[in-house]
SEDRENNU-70084 format. One line per 2 residues: number of its first residue (from 1); their letters; for each residue x, y, z negated of N, C-alpha, C, O, CB. Coordinates in Angstrom, 1 decimal, m for minus. Glycine has a CB too. Layout:
BEGIN
NUM) A) X Y Z X Y Z X Y Z X Y Z X Y Z ~ ...
***
This chain:
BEGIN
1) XX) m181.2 60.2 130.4 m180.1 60.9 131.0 m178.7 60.4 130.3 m178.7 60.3 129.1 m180.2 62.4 130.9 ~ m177.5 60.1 131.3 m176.3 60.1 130.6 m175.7 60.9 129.6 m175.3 60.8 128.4 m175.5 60.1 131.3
3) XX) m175.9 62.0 130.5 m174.5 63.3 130.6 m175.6 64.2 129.7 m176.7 63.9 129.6 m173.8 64.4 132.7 ~ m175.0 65.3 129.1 m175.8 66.7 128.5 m174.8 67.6 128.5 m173.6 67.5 128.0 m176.4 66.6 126.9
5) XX) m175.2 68.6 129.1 m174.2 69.9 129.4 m175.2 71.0 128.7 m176.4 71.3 129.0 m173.9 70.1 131.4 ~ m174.0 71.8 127.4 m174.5 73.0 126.6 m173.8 73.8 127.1 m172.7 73.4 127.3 m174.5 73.1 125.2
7) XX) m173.9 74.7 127.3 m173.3 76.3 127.6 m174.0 77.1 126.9 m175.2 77.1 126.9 m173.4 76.9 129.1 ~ m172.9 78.1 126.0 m173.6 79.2 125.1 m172.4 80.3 125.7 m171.2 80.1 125.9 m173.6 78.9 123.0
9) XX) m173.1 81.5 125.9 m172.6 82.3 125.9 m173.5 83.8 125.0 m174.8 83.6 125.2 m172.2 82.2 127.4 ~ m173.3 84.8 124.4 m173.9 85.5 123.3 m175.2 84.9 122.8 m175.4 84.0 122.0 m174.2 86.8 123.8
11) XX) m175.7 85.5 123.2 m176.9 84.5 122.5 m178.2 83.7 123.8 m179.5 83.6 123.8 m177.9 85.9 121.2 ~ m177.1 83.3 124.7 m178.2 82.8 125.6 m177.4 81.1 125.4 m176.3 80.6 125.2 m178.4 83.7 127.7
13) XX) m178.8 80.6 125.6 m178.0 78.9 126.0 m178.6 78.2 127.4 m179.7 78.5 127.9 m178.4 77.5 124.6 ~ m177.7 77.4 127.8 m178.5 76.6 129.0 m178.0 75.3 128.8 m176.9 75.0 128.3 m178.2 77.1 130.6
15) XX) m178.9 74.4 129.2 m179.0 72.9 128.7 m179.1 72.2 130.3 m180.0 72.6 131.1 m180.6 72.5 127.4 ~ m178.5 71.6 130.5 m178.6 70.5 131.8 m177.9 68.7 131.4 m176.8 68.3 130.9 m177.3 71.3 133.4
17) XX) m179.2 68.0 132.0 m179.4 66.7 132.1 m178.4 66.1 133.5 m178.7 66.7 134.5 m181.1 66.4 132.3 ~ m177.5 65.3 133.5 m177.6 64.4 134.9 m177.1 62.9 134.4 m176.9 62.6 133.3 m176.3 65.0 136.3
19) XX) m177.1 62.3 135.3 m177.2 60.9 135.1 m175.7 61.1 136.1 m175.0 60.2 135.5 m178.8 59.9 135.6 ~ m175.1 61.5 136.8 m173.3 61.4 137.4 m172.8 62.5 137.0 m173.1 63.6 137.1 m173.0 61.4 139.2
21) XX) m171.7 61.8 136.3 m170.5 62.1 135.5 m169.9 63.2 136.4 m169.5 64.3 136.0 m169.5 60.7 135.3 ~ m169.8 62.7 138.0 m169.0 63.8 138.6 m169.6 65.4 138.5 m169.0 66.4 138.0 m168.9 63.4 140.0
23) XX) m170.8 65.4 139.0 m171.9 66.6 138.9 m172.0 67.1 137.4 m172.1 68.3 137.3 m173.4 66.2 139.5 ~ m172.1 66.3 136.4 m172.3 67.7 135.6 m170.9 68.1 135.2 m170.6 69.2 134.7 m173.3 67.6 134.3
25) XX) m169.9 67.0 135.4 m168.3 67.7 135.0 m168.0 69.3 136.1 m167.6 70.4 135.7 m166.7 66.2 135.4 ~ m168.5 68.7 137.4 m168.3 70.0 138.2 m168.9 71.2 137.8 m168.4 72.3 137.8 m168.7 69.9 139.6
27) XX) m170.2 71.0 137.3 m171.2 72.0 136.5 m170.8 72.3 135.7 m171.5 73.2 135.3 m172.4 71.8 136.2 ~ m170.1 72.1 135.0 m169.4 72.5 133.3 m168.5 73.3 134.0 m168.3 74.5 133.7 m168.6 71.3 132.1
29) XX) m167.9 72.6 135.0 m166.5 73.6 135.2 m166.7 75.0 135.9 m166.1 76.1 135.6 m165.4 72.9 136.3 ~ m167.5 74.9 136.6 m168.5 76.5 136.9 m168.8 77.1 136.0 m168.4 78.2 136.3 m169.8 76.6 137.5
31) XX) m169.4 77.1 134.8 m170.0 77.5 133.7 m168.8 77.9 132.8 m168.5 79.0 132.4 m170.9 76.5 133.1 ~ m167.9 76.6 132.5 m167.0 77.7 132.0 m165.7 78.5 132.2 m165.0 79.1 131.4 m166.9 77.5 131.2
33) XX) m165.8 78.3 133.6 m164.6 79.5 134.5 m165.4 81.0 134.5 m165.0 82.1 134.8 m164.3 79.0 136.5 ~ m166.8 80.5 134.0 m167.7 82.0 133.8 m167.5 82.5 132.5 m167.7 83.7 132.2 m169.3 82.0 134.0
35) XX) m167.1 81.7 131.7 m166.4 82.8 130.6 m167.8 81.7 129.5 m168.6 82.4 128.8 m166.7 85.3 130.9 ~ m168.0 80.7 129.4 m169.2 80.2 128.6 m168.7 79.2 127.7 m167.5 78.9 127.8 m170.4 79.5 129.3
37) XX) m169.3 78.8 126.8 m168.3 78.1 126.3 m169.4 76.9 126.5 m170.6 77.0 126.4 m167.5 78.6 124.8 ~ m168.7 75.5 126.8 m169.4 74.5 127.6 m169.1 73.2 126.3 m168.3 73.3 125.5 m168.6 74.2 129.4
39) XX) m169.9 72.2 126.5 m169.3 71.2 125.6 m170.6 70.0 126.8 m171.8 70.3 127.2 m169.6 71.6 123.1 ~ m169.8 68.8 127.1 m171.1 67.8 127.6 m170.6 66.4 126.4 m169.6 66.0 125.8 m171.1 67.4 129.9
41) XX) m171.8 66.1 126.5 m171.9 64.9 125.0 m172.0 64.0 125.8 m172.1 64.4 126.9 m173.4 64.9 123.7 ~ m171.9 62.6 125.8 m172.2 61.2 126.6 m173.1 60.6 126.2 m173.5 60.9 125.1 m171.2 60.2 126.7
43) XX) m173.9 59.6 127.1 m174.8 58.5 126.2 m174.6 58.5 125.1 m175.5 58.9 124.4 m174.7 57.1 126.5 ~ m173.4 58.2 124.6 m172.9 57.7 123.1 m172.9 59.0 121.8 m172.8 58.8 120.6 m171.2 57.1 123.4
45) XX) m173.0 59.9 122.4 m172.9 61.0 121.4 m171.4 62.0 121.5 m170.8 62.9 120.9 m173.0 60.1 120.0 ~ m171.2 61.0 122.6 m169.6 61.7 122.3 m169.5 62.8 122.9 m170.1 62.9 124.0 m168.3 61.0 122.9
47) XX) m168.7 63.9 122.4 m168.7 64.9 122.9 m167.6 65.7 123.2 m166.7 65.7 122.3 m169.3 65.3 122.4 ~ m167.2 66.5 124.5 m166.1 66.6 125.4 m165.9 67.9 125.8 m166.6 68.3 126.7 m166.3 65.9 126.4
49) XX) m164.9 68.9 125.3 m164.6 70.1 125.7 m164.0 70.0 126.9 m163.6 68.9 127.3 m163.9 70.8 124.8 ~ m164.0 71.5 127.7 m163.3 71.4 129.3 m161.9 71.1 129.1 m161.3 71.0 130.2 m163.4 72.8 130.2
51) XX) m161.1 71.0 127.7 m159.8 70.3 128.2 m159.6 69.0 128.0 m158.5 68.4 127.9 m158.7 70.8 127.5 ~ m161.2 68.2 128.0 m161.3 67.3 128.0 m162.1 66.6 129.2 m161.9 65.4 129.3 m161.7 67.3 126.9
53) XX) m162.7 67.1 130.0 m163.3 66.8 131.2 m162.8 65.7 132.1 m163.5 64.9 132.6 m163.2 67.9 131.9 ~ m161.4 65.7 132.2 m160.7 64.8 133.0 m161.3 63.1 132.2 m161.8 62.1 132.9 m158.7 65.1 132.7
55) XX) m161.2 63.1 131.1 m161.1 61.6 130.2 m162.4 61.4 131.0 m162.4 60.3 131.7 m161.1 61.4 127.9 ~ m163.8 62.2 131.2 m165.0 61.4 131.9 m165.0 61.2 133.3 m165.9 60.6 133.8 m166.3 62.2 131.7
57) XX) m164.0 61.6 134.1 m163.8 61.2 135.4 m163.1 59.9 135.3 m163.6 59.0 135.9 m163.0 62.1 136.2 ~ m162.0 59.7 134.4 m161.4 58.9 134.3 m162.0 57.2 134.2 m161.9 56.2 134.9 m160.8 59.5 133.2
59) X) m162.7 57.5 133.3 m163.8 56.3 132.8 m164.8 55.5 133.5 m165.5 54.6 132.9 m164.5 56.7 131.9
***
């Protein structure tokens, strides 16, 4: 898988795989307009908060 999408919110987590950049950025952005706090990592390790979302469309 490319993409890795964490969402923690109290003490629950949810973990999602995709391989397009567009879909899980849109999926992060649902998750955390719900109040979650979201982080998706890249192939590389890198890792990208939602005021950072744009730089993986970008690329």
């Amino acid at each position: 898988m490319a993409y890795k999408m964490v969402a923690e919110r109290d003490n629950e987590t949810v973990k999602v795989e995709r391989e397009s950049t567009w879909l899980i950025v849109a999926k992060a952005r649902i998750w955390a307009s719900e109040g979650w706090r979201v982080v998706i990592t890249d192939k590389d390790g890198k890792s990208y908060a939602p005021d950072e979302f744009d730089k993986l469309l970008a690329a």
